[in-house]
C-alpha positions in Angstrom: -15.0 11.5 33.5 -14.3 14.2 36.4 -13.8 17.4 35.4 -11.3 18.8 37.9 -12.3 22.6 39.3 -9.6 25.6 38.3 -6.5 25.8 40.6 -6.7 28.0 43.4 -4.5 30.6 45.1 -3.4 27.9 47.6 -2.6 25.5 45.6 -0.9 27.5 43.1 1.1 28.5 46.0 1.6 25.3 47.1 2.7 24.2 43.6 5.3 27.0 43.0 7.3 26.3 46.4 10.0 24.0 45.6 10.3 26.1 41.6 10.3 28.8 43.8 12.9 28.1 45.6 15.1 26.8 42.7 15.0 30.6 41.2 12.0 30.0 39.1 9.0 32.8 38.9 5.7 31.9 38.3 4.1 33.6 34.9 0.6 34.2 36.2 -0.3 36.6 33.2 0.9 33.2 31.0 -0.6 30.6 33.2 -4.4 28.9 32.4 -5.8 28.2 36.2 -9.1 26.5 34.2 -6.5 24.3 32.3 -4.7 23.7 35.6 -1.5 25.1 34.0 1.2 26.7 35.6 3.5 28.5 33.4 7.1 29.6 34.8 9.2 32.9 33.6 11.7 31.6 31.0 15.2 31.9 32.5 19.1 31.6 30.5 21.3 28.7 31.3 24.3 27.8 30.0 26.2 24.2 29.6 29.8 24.2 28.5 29.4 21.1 26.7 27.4 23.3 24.4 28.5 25.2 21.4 29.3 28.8 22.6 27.4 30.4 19.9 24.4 28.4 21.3 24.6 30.3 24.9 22.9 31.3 26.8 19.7 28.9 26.2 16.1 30.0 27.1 14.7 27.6 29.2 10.9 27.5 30.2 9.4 25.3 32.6 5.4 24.2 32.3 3.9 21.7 35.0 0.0 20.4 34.3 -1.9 19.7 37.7 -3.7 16.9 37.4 -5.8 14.8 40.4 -2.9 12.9 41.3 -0.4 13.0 38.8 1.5 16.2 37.3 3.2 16.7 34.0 6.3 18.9 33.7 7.4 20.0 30.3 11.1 21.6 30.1 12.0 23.6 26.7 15.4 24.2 25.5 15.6 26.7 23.1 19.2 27.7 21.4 19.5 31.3 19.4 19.6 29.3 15.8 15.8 27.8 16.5 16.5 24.4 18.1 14.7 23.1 20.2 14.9 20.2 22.7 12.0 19.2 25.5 12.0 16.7 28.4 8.7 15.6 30.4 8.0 13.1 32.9 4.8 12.6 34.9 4.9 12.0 38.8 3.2 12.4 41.6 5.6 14.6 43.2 5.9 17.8 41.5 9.4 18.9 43.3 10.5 15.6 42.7 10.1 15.8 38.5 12.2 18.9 39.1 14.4 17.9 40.2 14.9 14.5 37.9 15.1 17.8 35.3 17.7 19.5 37.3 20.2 16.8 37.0 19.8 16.2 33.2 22.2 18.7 31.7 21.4 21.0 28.7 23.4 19.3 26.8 22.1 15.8 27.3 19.3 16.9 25.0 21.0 17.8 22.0 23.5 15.6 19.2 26.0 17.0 17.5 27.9 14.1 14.6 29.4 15.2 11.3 28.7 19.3 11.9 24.8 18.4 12.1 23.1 19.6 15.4 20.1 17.6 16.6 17.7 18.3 19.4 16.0 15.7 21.3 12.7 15.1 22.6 13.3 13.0 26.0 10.1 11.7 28.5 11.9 10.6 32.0 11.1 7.2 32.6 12.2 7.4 36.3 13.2 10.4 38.3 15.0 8.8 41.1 18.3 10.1 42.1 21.4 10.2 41.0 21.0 9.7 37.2 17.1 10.0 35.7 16.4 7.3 33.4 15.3 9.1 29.5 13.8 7.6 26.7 14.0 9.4 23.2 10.6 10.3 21.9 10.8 11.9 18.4 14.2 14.1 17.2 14.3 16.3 14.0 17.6 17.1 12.3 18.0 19.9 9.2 20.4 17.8 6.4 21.2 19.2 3.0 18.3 19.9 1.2 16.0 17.4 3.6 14.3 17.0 7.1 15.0 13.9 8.8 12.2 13.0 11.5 12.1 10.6 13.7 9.4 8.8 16.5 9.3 6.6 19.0 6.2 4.0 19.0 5.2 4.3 23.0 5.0 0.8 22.9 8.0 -1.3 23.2 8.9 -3.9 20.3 7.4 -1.5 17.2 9.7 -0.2 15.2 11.0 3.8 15.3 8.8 5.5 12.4 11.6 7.5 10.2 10.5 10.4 7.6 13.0 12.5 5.2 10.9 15.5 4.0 12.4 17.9 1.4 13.0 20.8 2.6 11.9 23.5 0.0 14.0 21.6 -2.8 13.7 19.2 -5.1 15.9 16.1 -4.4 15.6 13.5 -7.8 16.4 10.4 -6.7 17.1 8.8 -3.1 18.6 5.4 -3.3 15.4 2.5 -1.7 18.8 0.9 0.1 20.3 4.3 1.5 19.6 3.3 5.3 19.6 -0.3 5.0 23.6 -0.3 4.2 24.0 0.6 7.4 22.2 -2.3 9.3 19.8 -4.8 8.8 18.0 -3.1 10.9 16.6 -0.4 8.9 14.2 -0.6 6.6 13.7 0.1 2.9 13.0 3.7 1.9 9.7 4.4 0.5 8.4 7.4 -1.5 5.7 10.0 -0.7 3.5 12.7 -1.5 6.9 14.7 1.0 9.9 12.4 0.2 10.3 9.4 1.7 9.6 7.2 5.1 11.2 4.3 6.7 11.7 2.3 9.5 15.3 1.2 12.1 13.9 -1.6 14.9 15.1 -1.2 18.3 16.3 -3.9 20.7 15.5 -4.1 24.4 13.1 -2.5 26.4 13.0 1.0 28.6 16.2 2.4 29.2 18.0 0.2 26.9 15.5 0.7 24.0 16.0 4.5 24.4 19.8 4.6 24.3 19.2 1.9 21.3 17.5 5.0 19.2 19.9 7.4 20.5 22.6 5.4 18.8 20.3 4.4 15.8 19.9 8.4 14.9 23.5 9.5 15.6 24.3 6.3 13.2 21.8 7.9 10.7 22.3 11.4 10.8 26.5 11.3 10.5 25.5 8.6 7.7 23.2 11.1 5.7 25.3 14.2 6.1 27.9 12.2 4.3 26.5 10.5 2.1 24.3 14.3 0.6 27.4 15.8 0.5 29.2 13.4 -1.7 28.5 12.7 -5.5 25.7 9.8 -5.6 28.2 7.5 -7.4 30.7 7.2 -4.2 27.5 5.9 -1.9 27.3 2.9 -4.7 31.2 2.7 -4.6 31.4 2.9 -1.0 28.2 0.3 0.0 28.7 -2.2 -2.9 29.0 -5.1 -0.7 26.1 -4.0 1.8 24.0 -3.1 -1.2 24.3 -6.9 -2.7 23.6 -8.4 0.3 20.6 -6.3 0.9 19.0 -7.3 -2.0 20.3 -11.7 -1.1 18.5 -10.7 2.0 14.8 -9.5 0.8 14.5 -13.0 -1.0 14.5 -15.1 2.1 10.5 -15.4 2.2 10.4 -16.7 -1.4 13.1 -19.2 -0.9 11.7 -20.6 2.2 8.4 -21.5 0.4 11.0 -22.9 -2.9 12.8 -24.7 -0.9 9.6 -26.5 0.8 7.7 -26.7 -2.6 11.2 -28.2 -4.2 11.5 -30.8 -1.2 7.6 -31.4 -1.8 8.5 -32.5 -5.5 11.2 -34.3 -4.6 9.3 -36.6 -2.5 6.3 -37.0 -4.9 9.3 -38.7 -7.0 10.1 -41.3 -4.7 6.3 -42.5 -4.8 4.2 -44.6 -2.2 7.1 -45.0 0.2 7.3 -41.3 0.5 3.2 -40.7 0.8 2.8 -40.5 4.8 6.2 -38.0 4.6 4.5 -36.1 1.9 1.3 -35.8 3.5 3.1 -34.4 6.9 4.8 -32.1 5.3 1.5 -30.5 3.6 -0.6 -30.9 6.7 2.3 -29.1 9.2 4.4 -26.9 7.1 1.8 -24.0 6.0 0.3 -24.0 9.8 3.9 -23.4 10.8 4.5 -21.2 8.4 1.0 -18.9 9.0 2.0 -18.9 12.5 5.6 -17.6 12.3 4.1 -15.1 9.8 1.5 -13.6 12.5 3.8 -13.7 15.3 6.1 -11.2 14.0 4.7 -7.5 15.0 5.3 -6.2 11.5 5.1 -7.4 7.9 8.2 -8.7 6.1 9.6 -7.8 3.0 8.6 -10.3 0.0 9.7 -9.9 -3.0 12.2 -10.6 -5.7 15.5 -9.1 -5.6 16.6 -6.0 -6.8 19.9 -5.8 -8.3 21.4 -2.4 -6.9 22.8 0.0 -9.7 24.9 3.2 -9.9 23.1 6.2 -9.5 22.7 9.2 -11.7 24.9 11.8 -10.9 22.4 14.4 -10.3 19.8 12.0 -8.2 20.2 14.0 -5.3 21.5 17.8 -6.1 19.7 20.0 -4.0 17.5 22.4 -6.6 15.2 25.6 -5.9 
């Protein structure tokens, strides 16, 4: 592995031209020439799709200088603590500027159901007029929780999903309280910090991102309604979705009933059904081993679990 030497004047000023002259100023007190990183003066921008009480926003630009390739790191920061990033790698340092340029402040941010959520973007292509983003990880403050949520870098894996309690104590969270939305969440399950899950995304690149971009909106408008309502209206409200969930977690077992049942049933016709029973034990649990590894992640097998009313205390926020 090649060590690269610290950046030099010349480069340095090389580097800076194009930030330079987009009104950015070079922090050389902040900036780490051994480290090969250059750190710009943060500077106030403002985006009238934004809350007003949110402006102006402190933005601060950071590129790494690598051999060939250069990472720029943009930081949003609002006067109430959020704060949203964007990167993207390129060979072309003016050019990852300005990709940045032309994604607006308030492209990085989500606001559904009085909850604001910044965003973690990476550009997946800088070209003009309209950079490409793909969501990375987002972390929204609910009543009495912290949702998180992260983006596998490789495509097909599902988006990981924590809810940490945030200085409470939360009793009870529903296992179904995401999966009435969509099959394509998973169950919750508990932790030593509350509870993690999993949504899947469909498509790839560009698609997949705007796929999690409408996943968490989905989720966090869904959670700040559901917290802020008594725990018996979220049984009320997702009866229907709550049955069917648990029709839907059976399907493994009655796959292998419904081939052990059709086994039985042609033991009982005798002889002339031996050559069908024999294909059917010979074929059927290959097939069934390799549909079972060709899915990227485990599924669900298990009995169902008849979904009940919830106390009504199982999530009241407590000291």
């Amino acid at each position: 592995m090649t060590t690269l030497p610290p950046l030099t004047h010349h480069e340095i000023f090389t580097l800076v031209a194009p930030f330079a002259q987009a009104g950015y100023q070079v922090d050389l007190a902040a900036t780490d020439r051994p480290a090969r990183r250059l750190v710009f003066r943060p500077r106030e921008v403002n985006d009238a799709a934004l809350p007003a009480a949110w402006q102006p926003l402190r933005e601060q630009i950071t590129l790494e200088c690598g051999g060939r390739n250069h990472a720029l790191l943009r930081t949003l920061d609002t006067a109430q603590g959020l704060r949203a990033t964007l990167e993207g790698e390129g060979t072309d340092a003016a050019a990852l500027l300005a990709a940045c340029a032309l994604v607006p402040p308030a492209r990085q941010f989500v606001q559904t159901d009085g909850v604001a959520v910044p965003l973690q973007h990476r550009l997946l292509r800088s070209a003009d007029p309209a950079p490409a983003l793909m969501l990375k990880a987002a972390r929204a403050a609910l009543p009495g929780l912290v949702l998180q949520m992260r983006l596998s870098p490789v495509e097909g894996y599902s988006a990981e999903i924590t809810l940490e309690r945030d200085g409470t104590q939360i009793a009870q969270l529903p296992a179904d309280l995401l999966e009435v939305l969509s099959f394509a969440y998973h169950r919750l399950v508990p932790n030593s910090r509350g509870w993690a899950s999993r949504v899947e995304l469909r498509g790839a690149g560009v698609r997949r991102g705007a796929a999690a971009e409408t996943r968490l909106t989905q989720m966090v408008a869904h959670l700040a309604r559901t917290l802020t309502a008594p725990p018996r209206e979220f049984h009320r409200r997702h009866r229907l979705a709550r049955w069917l969930i648990a029709l839907h977690s059976t399907w493994p077992v009655a796959v292998a009933g419904g081939v052990l049942a059709f086994g039985i049933s042609l033991q009982a016709r005798g002889a002339a059904a031996d050559s069908q029973l024999a294909l059917l034990a010979n074929v059927v649990p290959p097939l069934l081993l390799v549909a079972f590894f060709l899915r990227r992640e485990t599924p669900r097998i298990g009995l169902p679990r008849w979904p009940r009313r919830l106390r009504a205390d199982a999530w009241r926020v407590q000291g």
